[in-house]
N, CA, C and O atoms as a Tripos MOL2 file, in Angstrom:
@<TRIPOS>MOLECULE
protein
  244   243    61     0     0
PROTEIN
NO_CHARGES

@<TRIPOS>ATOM
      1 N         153.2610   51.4220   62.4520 N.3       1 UNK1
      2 CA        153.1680   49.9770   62.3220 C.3       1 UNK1
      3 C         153.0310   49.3420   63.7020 C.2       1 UNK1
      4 O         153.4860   49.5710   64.8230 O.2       1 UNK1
      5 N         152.2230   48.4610   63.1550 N.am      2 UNK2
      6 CA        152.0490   47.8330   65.3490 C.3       2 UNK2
      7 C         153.9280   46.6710   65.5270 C.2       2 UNK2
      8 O         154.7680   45.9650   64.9700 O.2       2 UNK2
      9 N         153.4200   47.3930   66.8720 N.am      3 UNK3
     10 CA        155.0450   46.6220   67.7630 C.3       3 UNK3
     11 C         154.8650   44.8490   67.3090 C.2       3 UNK3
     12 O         153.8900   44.1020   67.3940 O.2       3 UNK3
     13 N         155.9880   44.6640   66.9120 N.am      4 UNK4
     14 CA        156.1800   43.1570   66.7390 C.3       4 UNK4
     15 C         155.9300   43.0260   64.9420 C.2       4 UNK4
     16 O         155.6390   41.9520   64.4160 O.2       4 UNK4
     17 N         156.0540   43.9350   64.3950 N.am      5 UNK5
     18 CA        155.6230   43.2990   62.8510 C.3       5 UNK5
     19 C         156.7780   42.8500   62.1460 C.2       5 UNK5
     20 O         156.7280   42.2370   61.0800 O.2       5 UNK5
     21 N         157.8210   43.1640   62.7560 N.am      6 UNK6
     22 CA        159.0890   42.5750   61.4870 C.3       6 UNK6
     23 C         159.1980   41.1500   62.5050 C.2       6 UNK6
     24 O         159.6700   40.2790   61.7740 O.2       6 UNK6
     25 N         158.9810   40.6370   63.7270 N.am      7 UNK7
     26 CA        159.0290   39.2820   63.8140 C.3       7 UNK7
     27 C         158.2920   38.4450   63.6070 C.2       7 UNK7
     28 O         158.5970   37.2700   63.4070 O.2       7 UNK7
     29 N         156.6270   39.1450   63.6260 N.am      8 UNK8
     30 CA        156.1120   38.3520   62.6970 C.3       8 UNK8
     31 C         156.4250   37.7810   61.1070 C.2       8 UNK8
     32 O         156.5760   36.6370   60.6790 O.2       8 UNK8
     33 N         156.4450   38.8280   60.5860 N.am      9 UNK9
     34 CA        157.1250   38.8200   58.8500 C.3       9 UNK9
     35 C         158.0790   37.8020   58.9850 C.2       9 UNK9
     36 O         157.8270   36.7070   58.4820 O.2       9 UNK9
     37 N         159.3460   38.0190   59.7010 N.am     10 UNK10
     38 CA        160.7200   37.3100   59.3650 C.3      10 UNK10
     39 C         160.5980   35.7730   60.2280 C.2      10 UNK10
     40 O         161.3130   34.8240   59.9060 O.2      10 UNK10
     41 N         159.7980   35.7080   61.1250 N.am     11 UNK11
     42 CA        159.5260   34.8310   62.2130 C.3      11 UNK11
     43 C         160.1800   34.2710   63.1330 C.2      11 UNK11
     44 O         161.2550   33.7830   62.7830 O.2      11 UNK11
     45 N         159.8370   34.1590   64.3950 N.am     12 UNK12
     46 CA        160.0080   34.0060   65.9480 C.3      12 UNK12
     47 C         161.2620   33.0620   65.5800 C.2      12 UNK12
     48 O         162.3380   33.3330   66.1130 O.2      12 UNK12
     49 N         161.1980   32.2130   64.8930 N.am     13 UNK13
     50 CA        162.3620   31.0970   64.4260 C.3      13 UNK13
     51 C         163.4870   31.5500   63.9130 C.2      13 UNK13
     52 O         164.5200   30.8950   64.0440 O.2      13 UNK13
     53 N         163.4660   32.7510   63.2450 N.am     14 UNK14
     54 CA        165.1410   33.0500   62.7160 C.3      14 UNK14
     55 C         165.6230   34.4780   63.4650 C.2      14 UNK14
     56 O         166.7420   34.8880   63.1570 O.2      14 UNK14
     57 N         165.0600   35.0350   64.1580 N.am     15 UNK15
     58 CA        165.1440   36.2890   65.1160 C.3      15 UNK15
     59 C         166.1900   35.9890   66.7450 C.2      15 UNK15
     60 O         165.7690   35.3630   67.7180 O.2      15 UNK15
     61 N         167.2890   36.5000   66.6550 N.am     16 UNK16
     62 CA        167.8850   36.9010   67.4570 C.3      16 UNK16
     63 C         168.0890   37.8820   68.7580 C.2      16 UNK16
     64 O         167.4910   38.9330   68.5300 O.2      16 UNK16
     65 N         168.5320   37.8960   69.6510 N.am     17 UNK17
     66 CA        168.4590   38.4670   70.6090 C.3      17 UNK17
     67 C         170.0510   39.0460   71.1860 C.2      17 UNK17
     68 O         170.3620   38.2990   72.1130 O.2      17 UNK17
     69 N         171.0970   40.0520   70.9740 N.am     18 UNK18
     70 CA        172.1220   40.1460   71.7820 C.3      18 UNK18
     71 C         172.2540   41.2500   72.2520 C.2      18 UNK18
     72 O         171.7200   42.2890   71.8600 O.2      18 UNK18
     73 N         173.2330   41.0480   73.4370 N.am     19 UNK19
     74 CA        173.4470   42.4310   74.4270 C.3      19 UNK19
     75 C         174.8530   43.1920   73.9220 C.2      19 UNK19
     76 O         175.2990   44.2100   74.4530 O.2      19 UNK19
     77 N         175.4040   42.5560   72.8930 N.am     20 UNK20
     78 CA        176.3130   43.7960   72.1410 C.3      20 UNK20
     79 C         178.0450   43.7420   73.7480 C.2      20 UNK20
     80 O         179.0600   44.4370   73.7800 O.2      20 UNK20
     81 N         177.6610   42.8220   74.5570 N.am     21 UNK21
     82 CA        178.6440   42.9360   76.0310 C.3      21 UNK21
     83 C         179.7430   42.1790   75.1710 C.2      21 UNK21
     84 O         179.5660   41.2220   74.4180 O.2      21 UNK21
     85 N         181.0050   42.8910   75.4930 N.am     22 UNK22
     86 CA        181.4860   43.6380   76.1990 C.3      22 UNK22
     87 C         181.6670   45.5020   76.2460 C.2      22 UNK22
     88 O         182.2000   46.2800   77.0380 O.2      22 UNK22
     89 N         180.8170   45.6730   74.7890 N.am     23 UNK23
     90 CA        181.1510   46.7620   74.4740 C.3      23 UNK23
     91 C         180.4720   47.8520   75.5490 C.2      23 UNK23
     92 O         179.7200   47.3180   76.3650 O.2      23 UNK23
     93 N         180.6170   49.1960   75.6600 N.am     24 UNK24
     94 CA        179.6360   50.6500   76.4460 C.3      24 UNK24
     95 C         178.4570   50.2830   76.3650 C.2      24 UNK24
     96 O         177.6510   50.0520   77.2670 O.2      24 UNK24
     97 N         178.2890   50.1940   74.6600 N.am     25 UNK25
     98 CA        176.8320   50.4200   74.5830 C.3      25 UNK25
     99 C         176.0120   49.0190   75.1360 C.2      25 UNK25
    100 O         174.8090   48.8080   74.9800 O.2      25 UNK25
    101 N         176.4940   48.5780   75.4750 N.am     26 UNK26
    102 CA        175.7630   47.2070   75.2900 C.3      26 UNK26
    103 C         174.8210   47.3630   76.7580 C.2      26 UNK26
    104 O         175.0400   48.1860   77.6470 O.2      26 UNK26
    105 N         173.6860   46.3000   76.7360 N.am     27 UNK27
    106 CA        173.2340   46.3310   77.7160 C.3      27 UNK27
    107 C         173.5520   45.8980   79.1610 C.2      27 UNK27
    108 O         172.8380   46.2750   80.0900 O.2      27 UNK27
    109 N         174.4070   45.2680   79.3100 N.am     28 UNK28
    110 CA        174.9510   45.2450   80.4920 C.3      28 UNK28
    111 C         175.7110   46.2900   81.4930 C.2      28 UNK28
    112 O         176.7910   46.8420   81.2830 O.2      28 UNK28
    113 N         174.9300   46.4080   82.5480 N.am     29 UNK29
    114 CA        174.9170   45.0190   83.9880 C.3      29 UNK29
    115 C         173.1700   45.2200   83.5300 C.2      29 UNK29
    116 O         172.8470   44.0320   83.5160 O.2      29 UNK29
    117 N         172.4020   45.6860   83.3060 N.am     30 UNK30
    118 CA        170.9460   45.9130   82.9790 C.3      30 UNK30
    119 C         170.0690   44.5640   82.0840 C.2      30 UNK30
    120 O         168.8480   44.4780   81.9560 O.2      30 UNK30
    121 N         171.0380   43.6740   81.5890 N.am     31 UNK31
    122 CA        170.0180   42.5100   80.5050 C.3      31 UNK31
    123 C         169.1390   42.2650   81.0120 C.2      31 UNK31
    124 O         168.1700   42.0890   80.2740 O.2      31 UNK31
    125 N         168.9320   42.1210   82.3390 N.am     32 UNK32
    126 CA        167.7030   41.6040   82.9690 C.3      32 UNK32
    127 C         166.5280   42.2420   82.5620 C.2      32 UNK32
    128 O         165.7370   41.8270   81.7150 O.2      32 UNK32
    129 N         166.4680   43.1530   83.1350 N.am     33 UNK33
    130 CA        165.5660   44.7670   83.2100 C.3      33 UNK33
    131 C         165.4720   45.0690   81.4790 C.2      33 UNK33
    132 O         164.5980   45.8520   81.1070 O.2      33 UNK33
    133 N         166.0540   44.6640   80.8200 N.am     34 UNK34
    134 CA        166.1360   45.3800   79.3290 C.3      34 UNK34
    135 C         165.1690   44.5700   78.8280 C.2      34 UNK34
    136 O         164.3030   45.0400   78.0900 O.2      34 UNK34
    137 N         165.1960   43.1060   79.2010 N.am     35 UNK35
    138 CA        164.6520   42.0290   78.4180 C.3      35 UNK35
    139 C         163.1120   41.9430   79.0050 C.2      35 UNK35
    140 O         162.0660   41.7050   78.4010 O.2      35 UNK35
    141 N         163.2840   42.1460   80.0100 N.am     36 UNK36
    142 CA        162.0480   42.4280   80.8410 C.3      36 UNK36
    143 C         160.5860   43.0690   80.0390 C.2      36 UNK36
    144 O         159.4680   42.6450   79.7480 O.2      36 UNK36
    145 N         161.5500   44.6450   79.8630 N.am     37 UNK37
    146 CA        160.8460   45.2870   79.1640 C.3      37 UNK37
    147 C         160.6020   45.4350   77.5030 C.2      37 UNK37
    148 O         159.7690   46.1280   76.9180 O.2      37 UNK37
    149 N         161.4860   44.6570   77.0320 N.am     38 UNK38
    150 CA        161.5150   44.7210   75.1960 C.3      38 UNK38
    151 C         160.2340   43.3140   75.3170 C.2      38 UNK38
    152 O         159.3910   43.3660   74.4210 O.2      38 UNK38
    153 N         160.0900   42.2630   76.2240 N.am     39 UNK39
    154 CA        159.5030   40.7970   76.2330 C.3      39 UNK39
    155 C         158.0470   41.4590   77.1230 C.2      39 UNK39
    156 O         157.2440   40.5290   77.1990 O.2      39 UNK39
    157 N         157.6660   42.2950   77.5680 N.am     40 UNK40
    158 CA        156.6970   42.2970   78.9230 C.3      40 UNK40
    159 C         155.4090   41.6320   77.4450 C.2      40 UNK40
    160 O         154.6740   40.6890   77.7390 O.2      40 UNK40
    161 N         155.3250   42.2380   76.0390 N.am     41 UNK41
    162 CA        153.6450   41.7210   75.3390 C.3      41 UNK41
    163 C         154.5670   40.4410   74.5920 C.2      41 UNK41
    164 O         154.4410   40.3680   73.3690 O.2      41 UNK41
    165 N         155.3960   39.5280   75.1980 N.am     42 UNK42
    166 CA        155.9400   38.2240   74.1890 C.3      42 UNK42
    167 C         155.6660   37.2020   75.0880 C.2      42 UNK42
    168 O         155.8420   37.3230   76.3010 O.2      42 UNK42
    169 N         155.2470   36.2080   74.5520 N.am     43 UNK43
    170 CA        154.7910   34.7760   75.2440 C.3      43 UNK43
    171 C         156.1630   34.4630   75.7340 C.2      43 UNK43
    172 O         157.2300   34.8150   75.2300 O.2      43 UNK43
    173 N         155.8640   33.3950   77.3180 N.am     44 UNK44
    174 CA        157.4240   32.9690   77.6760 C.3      44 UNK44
    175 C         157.8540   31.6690   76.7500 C.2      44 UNK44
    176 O         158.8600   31.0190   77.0320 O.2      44 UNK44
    177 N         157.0910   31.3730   75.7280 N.am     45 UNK45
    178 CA        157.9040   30.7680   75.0920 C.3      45 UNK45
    179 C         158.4330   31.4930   73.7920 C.2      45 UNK45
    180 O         159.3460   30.9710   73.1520 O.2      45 UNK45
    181 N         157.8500   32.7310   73.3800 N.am     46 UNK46
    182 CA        158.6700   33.6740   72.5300 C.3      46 UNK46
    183 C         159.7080   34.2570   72.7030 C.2      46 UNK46
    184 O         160.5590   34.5860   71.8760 O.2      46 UNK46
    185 N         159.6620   34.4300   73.9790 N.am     47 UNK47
    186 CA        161.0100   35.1730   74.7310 C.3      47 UNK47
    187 C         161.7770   34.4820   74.8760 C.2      47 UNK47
    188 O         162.8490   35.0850   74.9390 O.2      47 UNK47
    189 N         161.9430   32.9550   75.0290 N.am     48 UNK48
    190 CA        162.9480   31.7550   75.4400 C.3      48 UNK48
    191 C         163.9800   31.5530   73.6340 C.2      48 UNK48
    192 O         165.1830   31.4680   73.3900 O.2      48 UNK48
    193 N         162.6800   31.5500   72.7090 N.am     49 UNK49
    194 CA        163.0020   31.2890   71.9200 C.3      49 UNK49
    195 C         164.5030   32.4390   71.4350 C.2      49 UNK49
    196 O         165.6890   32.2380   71.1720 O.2      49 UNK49
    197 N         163.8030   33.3820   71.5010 N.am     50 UNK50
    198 CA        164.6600   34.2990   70.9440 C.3      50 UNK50
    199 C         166.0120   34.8380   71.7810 C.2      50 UNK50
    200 O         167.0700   35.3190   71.3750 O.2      50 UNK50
    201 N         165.6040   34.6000   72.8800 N.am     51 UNK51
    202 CA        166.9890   34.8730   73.3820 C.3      51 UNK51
    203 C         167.8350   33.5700   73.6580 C.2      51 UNK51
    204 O         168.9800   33.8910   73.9750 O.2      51 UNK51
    205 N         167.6290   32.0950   73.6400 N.am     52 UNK52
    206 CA        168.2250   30.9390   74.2840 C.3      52 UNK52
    207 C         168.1800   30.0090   72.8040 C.2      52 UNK52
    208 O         169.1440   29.9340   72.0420 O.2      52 UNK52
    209 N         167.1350   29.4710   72.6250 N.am     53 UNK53
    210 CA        166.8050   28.6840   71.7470 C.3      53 UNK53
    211 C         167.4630   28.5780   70.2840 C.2      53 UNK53
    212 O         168.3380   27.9140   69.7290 O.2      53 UNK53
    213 N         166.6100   29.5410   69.9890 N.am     54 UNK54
    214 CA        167.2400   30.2800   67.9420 C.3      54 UNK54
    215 C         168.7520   29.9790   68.2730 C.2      54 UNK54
    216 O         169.2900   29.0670   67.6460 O.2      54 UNK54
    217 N         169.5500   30.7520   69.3110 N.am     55 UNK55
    218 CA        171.1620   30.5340   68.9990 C.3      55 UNK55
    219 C         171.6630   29.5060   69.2860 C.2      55 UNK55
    220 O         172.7680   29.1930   68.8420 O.2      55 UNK55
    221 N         170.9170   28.6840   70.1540 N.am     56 UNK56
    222 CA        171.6260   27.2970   70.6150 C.3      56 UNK56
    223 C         171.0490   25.8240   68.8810 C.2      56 UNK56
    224 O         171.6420   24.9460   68.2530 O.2      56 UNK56
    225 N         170.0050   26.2710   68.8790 N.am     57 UNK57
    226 CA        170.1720   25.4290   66.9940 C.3      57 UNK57
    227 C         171.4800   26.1460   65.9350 C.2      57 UNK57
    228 O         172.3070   25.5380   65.2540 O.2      57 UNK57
    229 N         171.2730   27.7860   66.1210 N.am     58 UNK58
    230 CA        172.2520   27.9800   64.8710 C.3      58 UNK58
    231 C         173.4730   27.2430   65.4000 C.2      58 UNK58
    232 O         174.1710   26.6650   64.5670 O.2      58 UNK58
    233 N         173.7590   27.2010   66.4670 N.am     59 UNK59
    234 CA        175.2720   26.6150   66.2190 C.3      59 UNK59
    235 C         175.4560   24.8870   67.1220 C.2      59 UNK59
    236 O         176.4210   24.4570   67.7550 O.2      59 UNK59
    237 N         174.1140   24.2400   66.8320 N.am     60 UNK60
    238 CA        174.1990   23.0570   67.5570 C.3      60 UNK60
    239 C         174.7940   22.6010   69.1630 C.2      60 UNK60
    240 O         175.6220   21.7640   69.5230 O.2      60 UNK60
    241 N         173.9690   23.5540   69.8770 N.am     61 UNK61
    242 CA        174.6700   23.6190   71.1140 C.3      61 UNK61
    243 C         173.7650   22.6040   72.0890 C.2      61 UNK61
    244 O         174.0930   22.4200   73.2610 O.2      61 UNK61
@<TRIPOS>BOND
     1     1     2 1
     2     2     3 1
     3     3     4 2
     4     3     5 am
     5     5     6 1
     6     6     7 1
     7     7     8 2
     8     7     9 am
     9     9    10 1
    10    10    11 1
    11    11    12 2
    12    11    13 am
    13    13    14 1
    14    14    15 1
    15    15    16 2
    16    15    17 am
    17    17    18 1
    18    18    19 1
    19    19    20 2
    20    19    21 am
    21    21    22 1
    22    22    23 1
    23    23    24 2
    24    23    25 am
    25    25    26 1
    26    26    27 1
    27    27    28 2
    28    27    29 am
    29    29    30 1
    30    30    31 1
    31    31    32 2
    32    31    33 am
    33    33    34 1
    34    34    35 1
    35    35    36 2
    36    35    37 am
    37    37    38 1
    38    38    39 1
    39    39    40 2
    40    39    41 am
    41    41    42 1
    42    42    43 1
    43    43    44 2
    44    43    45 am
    45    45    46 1
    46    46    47 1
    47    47    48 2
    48    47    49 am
    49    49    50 1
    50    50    51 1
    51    51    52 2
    52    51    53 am
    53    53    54 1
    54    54    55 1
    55    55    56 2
    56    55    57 am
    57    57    58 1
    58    58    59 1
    59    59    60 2
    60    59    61 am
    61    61    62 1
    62    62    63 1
    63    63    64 2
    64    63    65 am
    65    65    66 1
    66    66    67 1
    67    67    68 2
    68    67    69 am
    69    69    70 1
    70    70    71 1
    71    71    72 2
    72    71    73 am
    73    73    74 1
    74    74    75 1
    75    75    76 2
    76    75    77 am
    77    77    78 1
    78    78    79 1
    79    79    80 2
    80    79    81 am
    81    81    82 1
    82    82    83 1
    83    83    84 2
    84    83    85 am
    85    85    86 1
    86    86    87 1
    87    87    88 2
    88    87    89 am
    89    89    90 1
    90    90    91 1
    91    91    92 2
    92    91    93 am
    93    93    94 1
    94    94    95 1
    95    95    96 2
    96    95    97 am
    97    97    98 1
    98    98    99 1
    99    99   100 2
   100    99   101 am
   101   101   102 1
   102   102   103 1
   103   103   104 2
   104   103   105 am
   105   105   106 1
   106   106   107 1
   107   107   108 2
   108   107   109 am
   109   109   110 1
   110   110   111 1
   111   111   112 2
   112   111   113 am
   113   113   114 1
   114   114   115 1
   115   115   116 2
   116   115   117 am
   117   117   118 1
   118   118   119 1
   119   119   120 2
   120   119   121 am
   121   121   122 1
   122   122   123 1
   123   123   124 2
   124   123   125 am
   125   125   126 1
   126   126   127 1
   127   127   128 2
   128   127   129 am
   129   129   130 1
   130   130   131 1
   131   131   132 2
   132   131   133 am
   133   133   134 1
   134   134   135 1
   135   135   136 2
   136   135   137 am
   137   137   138 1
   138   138   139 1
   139   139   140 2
   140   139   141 am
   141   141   142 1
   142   142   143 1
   143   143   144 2
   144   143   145 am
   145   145   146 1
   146   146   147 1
   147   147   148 2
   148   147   149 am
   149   149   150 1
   150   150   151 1
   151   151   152 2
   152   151   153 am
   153   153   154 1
   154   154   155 1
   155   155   156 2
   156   155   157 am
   157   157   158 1
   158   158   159 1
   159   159   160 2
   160   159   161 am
   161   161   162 1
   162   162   163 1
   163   163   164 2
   164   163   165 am
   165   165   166 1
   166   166   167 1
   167   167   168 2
   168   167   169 am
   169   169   170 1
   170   170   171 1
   171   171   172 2
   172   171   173 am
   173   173   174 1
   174   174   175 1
   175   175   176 2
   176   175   177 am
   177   177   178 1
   178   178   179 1
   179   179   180 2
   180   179   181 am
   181   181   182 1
   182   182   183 1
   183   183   184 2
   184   183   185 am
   185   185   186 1
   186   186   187 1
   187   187   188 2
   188   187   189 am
   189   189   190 1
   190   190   191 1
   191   191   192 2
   192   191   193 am
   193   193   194 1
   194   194   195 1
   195   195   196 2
   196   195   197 am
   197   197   198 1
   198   198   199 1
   199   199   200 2
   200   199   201 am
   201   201   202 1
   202   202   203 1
   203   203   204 2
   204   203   205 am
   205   205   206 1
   206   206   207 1
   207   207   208 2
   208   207   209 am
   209   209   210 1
   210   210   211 1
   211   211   212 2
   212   211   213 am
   213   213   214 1
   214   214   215 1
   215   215   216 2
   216   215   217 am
   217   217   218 1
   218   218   219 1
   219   219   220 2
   220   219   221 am
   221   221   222 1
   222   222   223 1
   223   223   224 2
   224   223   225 am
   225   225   226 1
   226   226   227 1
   227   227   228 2
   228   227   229 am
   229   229   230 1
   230   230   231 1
   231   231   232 2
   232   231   233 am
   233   233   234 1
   234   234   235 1
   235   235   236 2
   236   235   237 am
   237   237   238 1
   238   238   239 1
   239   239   240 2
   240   239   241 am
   241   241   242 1
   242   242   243 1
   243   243   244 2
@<TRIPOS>SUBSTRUCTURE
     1 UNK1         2 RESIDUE 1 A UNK
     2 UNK2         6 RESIDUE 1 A UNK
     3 UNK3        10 RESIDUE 1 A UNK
     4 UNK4        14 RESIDUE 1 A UNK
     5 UNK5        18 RESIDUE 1 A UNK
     6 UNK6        22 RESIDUE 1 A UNK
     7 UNK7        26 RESIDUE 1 A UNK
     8 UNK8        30 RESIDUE 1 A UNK
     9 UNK9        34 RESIDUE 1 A UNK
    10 UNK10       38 RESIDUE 1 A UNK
    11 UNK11       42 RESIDUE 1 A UNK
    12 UNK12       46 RESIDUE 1 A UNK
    13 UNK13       50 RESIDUE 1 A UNK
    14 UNK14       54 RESIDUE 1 A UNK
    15 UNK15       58 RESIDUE 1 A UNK
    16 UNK16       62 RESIDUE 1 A UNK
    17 UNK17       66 RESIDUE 1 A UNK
    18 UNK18       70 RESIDUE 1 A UNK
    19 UNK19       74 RESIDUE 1 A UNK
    20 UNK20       78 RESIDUE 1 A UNK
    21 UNK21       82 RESIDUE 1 A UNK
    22 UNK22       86 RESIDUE 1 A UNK
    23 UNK23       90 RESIDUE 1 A UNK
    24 UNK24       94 RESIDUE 1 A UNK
    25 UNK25       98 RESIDUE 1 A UNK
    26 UNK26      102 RESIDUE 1 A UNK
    27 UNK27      106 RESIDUE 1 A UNK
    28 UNK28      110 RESIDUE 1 A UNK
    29 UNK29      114 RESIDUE 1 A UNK
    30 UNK30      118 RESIDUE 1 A UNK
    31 UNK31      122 RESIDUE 1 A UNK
    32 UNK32      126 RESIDUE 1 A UNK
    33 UNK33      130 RESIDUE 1 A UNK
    34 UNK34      134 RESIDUE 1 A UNK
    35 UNK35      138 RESIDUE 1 A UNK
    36 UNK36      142 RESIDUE 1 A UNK
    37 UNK37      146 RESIDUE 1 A UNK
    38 UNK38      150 RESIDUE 1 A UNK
    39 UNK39      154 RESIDUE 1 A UNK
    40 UNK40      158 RESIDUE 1 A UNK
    41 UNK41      162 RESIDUE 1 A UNK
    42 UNK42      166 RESIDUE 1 A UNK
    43 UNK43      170 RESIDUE 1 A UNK
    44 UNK44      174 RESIDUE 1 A UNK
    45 UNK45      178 RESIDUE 1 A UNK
    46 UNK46      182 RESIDUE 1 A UNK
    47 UNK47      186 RESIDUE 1 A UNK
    48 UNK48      190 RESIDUE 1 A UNK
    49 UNK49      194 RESIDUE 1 A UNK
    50 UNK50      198 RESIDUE 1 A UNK
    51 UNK51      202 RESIDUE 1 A UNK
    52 UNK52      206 RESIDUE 1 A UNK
    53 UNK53      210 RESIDUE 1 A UNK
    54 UNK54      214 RESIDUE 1 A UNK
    55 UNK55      218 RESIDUE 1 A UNK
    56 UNK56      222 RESIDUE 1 A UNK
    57 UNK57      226 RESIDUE 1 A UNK
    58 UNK58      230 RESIDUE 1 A UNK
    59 UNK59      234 RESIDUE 1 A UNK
    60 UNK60      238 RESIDUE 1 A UNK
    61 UNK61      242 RESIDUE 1 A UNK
């Protein structure tokens, strides 16, 4: 299946982004570099969305 098909399907608008921190697995001290590379084929306003945006509406921030 080509990269990106379940955010198309479910859409850029209800799709989330977390680093799982404080736990091992999580991506930290690395979020930078992680996001870098999961975002390098996502528009910078796809990438804003999903990591900043989407969570700051779900909880009216």
């Amino acid at each position: 299946m080509q990269q990106g098909w379940a955010r198309e399907m479910i859409g850029k608008e209800t799709v989330l982004w977390g680093s799982d921190y404080p736990h091992t697995d999580s991506t930290w001290p690395c979020s930078k570099q992680v996001l870098d590379e999961m975002f390098e084929d996502y528009s910078a306003e796809t990438r804003d969305r999903i990591t900043r945006t989407n969570v700051a509406e779900l909880y009216s921030l």
